[in-house]
N, C-alpha and C positions, 0 to 999 in steps of 0.2 A: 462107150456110147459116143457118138459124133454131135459134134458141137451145133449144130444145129436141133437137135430132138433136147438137147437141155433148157432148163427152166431157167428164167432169172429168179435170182435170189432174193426172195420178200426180204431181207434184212440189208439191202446194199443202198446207197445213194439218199434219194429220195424216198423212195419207197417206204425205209426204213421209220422216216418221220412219220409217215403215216401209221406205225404202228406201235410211238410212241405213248407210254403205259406208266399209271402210277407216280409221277410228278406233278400233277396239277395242283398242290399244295405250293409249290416251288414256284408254277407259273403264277399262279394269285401274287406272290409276294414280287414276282418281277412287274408284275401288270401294274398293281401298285406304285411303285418306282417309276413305270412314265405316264402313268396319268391320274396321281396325287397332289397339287398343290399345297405346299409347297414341297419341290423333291425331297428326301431323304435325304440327309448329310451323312451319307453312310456307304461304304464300299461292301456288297455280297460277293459270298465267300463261300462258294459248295465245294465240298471234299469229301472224298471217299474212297475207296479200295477202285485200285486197277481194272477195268473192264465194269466196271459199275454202271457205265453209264453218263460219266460227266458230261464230255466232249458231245454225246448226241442231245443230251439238255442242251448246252449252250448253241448249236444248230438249229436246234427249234425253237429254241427262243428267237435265233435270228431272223428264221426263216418265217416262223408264224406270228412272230407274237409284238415284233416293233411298232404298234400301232395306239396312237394315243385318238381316245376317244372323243366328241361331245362331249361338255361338261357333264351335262342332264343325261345324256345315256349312261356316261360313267357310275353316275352318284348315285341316279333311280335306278337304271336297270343293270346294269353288270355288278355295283359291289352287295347288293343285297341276293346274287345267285349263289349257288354250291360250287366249289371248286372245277368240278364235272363239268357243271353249265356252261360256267366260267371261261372252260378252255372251248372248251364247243363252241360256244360264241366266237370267241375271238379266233377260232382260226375255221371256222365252217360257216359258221350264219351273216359273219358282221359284215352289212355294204356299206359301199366303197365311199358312200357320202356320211358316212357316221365317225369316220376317224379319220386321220394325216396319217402316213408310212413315216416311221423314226428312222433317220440315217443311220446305221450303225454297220460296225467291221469287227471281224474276228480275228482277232493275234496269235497266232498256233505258236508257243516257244516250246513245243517238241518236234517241229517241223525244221530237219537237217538240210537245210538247200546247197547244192555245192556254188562255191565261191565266196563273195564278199557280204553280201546279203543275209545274211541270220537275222533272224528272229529275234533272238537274247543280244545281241553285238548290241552296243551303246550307241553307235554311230548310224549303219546301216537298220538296226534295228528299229529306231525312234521314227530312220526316213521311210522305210515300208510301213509304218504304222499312219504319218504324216500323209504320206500318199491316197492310202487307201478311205483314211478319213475324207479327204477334198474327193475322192472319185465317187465313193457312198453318196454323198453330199450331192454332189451335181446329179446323178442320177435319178433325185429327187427336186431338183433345182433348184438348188442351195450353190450358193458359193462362199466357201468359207478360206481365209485367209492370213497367214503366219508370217508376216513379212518380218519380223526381226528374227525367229528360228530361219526362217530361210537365210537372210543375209548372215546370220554367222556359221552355217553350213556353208556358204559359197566362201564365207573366210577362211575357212578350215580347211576347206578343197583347194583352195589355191595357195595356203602356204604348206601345203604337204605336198604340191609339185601335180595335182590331182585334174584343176581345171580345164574344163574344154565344151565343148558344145556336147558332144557323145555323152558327158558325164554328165549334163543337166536335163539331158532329155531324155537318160536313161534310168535318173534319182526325182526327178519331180514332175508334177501332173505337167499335160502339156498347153494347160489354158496360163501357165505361169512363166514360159519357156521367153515370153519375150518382154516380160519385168527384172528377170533374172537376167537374160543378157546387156539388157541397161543397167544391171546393179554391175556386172563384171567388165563394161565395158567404161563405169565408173573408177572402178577400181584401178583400171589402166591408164586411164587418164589424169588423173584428180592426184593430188599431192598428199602423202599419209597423212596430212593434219585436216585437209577440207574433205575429208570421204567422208565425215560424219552429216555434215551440212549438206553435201550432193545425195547422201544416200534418204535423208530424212525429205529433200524432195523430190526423188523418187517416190516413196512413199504418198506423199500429198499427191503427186501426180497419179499415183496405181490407185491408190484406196480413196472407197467411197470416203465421205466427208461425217458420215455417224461414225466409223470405225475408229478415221480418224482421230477424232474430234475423245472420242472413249480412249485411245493411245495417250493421246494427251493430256487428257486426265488423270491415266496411272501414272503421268511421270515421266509418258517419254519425251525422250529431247537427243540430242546428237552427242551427250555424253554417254549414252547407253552404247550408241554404236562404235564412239572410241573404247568404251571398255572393254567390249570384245574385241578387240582389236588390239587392246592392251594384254591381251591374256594370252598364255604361253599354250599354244592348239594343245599339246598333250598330255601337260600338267593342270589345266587350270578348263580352259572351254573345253573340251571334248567333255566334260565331268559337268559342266552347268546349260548342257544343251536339254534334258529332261525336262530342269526346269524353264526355259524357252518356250518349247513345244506346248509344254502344262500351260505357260499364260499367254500363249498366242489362240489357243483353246477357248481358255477364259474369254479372252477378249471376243473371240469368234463369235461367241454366241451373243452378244451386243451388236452385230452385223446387223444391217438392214434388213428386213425379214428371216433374219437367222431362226431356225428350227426350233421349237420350244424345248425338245431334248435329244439331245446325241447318247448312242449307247457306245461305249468299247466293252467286246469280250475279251478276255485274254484267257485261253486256255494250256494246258501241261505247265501249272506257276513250277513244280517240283523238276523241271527238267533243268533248270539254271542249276543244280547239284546232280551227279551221278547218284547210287543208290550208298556206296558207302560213302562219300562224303554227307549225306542226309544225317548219317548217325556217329560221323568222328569229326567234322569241323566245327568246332568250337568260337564265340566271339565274333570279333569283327572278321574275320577271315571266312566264317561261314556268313555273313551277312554282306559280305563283299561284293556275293556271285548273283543278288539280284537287286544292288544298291541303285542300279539307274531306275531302276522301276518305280521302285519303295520311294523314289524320289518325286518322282514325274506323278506319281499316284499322291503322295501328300501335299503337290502344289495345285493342285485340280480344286477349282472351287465345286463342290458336288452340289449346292444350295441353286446353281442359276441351271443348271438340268442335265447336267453330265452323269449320266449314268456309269457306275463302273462294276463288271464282273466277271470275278474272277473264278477258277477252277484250278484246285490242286488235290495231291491225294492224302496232304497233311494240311491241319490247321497251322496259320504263317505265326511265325514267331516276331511279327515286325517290332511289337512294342517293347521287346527288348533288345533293338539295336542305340547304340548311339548316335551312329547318323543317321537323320531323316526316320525318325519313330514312330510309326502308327499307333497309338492308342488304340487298344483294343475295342474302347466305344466307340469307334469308327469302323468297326467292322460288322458286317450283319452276316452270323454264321450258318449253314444246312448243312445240314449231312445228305448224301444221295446212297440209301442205301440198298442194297437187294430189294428183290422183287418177295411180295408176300404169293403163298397158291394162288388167292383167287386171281391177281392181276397177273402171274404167271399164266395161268386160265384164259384171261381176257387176251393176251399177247398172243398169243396163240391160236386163237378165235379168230382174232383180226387177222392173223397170216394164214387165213383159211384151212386149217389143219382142223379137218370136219370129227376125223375118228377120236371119237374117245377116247378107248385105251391107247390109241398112239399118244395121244396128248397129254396123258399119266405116264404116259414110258418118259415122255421129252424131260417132262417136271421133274421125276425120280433121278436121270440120270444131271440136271442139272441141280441141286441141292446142294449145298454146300455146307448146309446145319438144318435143321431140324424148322420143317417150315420157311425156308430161307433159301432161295431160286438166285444165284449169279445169273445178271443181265448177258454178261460175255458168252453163258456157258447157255445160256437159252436162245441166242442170236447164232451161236454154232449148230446146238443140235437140228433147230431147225431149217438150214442150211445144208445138214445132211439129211433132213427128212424131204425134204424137195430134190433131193436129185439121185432120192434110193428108192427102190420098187415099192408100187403102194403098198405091201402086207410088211414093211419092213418094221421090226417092233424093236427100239431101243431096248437092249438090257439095264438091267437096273443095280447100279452102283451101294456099294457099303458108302453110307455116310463117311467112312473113315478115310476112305481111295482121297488124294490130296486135288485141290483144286488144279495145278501143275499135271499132273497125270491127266486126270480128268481130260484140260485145254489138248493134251498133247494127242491123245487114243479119240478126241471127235477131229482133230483137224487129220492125222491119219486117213482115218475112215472118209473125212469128206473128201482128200485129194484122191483116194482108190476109186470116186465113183466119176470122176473127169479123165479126160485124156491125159496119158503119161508125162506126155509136151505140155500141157498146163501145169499137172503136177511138178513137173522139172522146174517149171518158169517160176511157178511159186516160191520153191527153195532157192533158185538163184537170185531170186530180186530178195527175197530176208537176207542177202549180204547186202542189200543197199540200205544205206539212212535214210532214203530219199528217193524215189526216181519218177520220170515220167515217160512219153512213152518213146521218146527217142533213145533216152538209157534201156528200154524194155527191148529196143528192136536193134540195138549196138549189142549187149548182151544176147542175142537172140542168133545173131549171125556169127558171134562166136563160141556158142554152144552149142549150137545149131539144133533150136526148140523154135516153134512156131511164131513166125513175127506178126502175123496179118493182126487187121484192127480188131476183129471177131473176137478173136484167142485173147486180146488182151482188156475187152471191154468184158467177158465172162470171168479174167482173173479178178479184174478190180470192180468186180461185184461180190463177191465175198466179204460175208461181215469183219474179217480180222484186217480189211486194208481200206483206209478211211482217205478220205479225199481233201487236200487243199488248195485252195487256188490262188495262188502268186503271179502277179505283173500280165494277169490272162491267161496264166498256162496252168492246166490241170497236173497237178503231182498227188503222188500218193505217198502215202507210206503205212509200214506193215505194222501190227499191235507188238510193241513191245516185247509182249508174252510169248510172240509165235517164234518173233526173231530169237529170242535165248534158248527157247524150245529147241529150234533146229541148230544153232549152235553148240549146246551143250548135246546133243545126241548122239547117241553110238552108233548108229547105224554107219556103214560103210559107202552107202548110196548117199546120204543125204552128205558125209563129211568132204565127199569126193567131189558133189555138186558145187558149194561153199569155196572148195580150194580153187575151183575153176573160174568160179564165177570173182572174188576177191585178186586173184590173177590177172585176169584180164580190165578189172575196175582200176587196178592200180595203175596198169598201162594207161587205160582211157586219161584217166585224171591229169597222171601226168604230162599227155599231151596236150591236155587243152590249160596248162598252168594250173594246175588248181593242187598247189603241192598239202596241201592240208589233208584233202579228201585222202591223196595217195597213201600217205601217212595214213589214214586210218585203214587203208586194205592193205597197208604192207605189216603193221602190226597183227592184224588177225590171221596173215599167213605165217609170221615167225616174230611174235611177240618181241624178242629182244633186240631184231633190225628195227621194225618202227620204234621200239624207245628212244635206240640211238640216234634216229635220224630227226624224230624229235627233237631229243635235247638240242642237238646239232644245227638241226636247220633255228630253232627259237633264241640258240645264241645268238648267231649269225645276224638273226633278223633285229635283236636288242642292240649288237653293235653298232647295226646302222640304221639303226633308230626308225626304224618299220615296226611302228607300232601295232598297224593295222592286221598286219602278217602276226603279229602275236598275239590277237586277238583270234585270230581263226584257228590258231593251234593251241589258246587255253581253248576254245571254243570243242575240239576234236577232243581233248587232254581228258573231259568227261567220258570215254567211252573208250580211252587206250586200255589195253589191258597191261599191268605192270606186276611180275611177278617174281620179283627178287627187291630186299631192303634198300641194296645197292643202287638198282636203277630208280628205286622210289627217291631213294635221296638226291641224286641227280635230279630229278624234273622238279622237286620242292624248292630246290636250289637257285634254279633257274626261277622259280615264281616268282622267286623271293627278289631277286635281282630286277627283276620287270616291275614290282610294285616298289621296289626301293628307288629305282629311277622317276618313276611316277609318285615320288611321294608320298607313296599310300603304306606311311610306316607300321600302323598294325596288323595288315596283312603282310606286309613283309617280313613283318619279327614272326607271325605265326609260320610263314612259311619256312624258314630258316631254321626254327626249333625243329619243325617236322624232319625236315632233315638230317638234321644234330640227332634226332630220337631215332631214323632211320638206320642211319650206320651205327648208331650205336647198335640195336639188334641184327645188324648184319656182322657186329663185330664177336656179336655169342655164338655167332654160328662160324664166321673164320676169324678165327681169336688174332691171326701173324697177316690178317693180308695188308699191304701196305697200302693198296690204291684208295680203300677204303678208310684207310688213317688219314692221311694226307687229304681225302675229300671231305673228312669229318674234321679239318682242321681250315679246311676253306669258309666250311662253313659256318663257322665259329669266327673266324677272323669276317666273314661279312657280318655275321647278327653284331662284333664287337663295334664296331665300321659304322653300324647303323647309331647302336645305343651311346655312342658317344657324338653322333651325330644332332641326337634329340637333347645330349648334356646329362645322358643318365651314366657319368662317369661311372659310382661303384657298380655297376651292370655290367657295362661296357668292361673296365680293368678284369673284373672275372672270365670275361669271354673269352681277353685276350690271353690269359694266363690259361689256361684251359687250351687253346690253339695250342 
């Protein structure tokens, strides 16, 4: 059929919120959160299975439901409604003169963006969050302000060789672009010991006189700003800018008509681990990979109206870390579970899907247990009911057929009913982590599948490819599920698409520097080049102390694939060396064992190989190296006896 006679898809964009179902329990409890006095001292915490549904809750929370009421409306009329009512009101009946718009931003940390910029990174990650909080903000006409996070970001940028105009105007909003350049032009002038005194009148000069005046209250003074300055950028600050961020925050909201409440969502919290690290990282080493966070989240005062929440697809383990520990009375947990029939019924209703028995074919075929409808699997089929002839009657599935199957045999069928060229486009962009539409039309010319905007505004209307927006630019990316799907398929068409498309990304990559990304399409063409080039390029970057660069390649290291003990030992090895530099000795020692554990099972399978000895004795001689470092001689003597 030609792309102009196709439907858009009730389940894509926006659209989709409008046929959000069965959560109004979950809105009551957010509604609550911004317009209860006093806030909740409590961080929400929905989780739940894959395609469930999270990430379009947190959306429509964003999109509908930021709005703090009237007192009197709140207390009379919205919290004595039903749930039902509840959402009705607030995102269909409520005008505009009964509540204030709450600034708030959404944090995607499963959103893969190529280059410096991630989401999860400690560094870039904190400044795209920072960002997006002062642009939400103005948007509303708030202006809020982080003057001592920013000036130790501008320290850290200039003693990593990093400063320049491009860098500030390309890291922070640009109502700050020219407090910033008198902090750096500070910095050039002023002698290491008066930066503290210049940059604290900066301050008095930039910030209102309430803000002030509250800075000064907590404490500050010009020994703050010597202390970051005393701090070593990649042992010690880079590691306390969370909490910066956390009380520049705090302070914000004591701003002169500062907001009564700011929300942050953070949604994919489980993407900071791959899937088997979820279930073999043990201790500090599993709690290592989302320590900025756990951090920046426990120094948020949530009492003055910081709203905080989160979306993962496991309950967090934070109160059992040693560093920065949440208590679990600090958490307020939901589950977001499957849809029941009726509101699979109602979902369906709202997506005008008038016939009956079609609408019991849809339900059957999404079932996943007995009474029990996958959101994912209800957002697909009717996605192929909109664009298959009206009399078209889903078959109906054995409860038994696995959810896997199930995703795989509707997305099939929905690409059979578009053009080949969209079909193609789809398998070739599930090799990206990430893309938007300039990667869709690079790709496009070298597979040579359809580039116009048409073709590609009908691909990323499809329920499995969700949309986020970064620094203005719309990116997409594809559900998890579909990408492993097409991956692990035997099909000769789709593996041949994959090889071309991973082909040619590695090229792109590398041309525009972005050796991390490359690494990741040079691995999924020949698994054991990208390990090596891995390891290799992450030495390289430790020896010369590019920390940054090591970061974007643990960053990638979540999704290498590694399939021999040998090369697993190799990259544990290397962790271990990068947190041993940085100090961060229990992930180090964990890393190192892993290692040690590695060759050791690579040594039951090649009993004589030597390269394998000799790296299983490296890394013995590093764990030894370490544990006599911390003064755990009898540890340490065994390791090295053992080497």
């Amino acid at each position: 059929m030609s792309i102009n006679n196709r439907q858009r898809s009730i389940t894509e964009g926006n659209r989709a919120l409008e046929l959000f179902t069965n959560r109004e329990g979950l809105v009551r409890v957010f509604a609550t959160y911004i317009n209860d006095d006093p806030s909740p001292e409590k961080i929400l915490f929905f989780h739940g299975d894959g395609g469930n549904g999270k990430s379009l809750l947190l959306k429509f929370l964003l999109t509908k439901c930021c709005k703090r009421f009237l007192w009197h409306i709140w207390q009379e009329e919205l919290k004595p409604k039903t749930d039902v009512e509840l959402v009705e009101y607030m995102t269909q009946k409520a005008e505009d003169g009964n509540f204030t718009k709450v600034p708030a931003v959404l944090h995607d940390f499963g959103l893969r963006l190529p280059g410096e910029e991630q989401p999860q990174d400690l560094f870039y990650g904190l400044l795209m969050l920072r960002r997006n909080i002062a642009s939400k903000a103005q948007e509303l006409g708030y202006r809020l302000r982080f003057p001592l996070y920013d000036f130790a970001c501008v320290w850290y940028l200039k003693q990593k060789g990093k400063l320049s105009a491009e860098k500030l105007k390309e890291l922070f909003p640009q109502e700050e672009i020219d407090f910033l350049v008198e902090i750096v032009n500070a910095l050039s002038e002023t002698s290491w010991g008066a930066i503290g005194k210049a940059v604290l009148g900066l301050f008095s000069k930039h910030l209102g006189e309430q803000l002030l005046l509250y800075l000064q209250q907590r404490g500050l003074e010009q020994e703050d700003v010597q202390e970051i300055q005393k701090m070593d950028v990649d042992r010690e600050l880079i590691f306390e800018l969370p909490k910066l961020l956390a009380q520049g925050l705090n302070a914000a909201k004591f701003q002169p008509n500062a907001p009564k409440r700011i929300v942050l969502f953070f949604d994919t919290h489980e993407a900071f681990w791959n899937v088997e690290e979820r279930s073999v990282l043990q201790g500090e080493r599993y709690f290592a990979e989302d320590e900025w966070f756990r951090y920046f989240l426990a120094e948020l005062e949530l009492s003055s109206g910081i709203v905080t929440v989160v979306a993962g697809r496991e309950l967090p383990k934070w109160h059992q870390s040693h560093n920065f520990p949440i208590p679990q009375d600090y958490l307020d947990t939901h589950s977001v579970y499957h849809l029941s029939l009726t509101d699979a019924n109602k979902y369906l209703q709202l997506a005008a899907i008038k016939d009956v028995t079609q609408r019991q074919s849809i339900i059957n075929y999404s079932l996943v247990a007995s009474g029990q409808v996958h959101p994912f699997l209800l957002a697909l089929c009717t996605d192929v009911v909109l664009l298959s002839v009206p009399s078209q009657v889903l078959p109906k599935f054995n409860l038994t057929t696995s959810f896997q199957e199930k995703a795989f045999q509707l997305i099939d069928r929905l690409l059979s009913y578009v053009e080949r060229k969209i079909a193609y486009a789809v398998h070739a962009l599930s090799a990206c982590r990430a893309f938007n539409f300039s990667i869709y039309e690079h790709l496009g010319q070298k597979l040579r599948f359809d580039t116009t905007k048409p073709a590609f505004d009908i691909l990323t209307e499809f329920s499995f490819v969700w949309e986020v927006q970064q620094r203005g630019q719309n990116w997409y990316r594809i559900h998890d599920l579909v990408r492993r799907l097409d991956y692990e398929s035997n099909r000769e068409d789709i593996k041949g698409i994959h090889w071309e498309a991973h082909t040619e990304l590695e090229t792109y990559y590398r041309q525009i520097g972005e050796v991390a990304e490359a690494i990741y399409h040079a691995n999924r063409l020949d698994w054991q080049r990208g390990v090596d080039e891995w390891v290799k390029t992450f030495n390289e970057a430790l020896e010369q102390s590019h920390y940054e660069q090591c970061r974007s390649l643990l960053e990638v290291r979540n999704e290498l694939i590694v399939q021999s003990n040998f090369q697993l030992g190799r990259v544990s090895c290397a962790e271990g060396d990068y947190f041993a530099i940085l100090s961060q000795h229990e992930q180090a020692e964990q890393e190192y064992l892993e290692a040690i554990f590695a060759y050791e099972q690579q040594l039951h399978i090649s009993p004589d190989d030597t390269d394998t000895y000799n790296n299983k004795g490296n890394a013995l001689q590093s764990l030894a190296d370490l544990q006599s470092s911390l003064s755990q001689h009898t540890q340490a003597l065994s390791s090295y006896e053992q080497a």
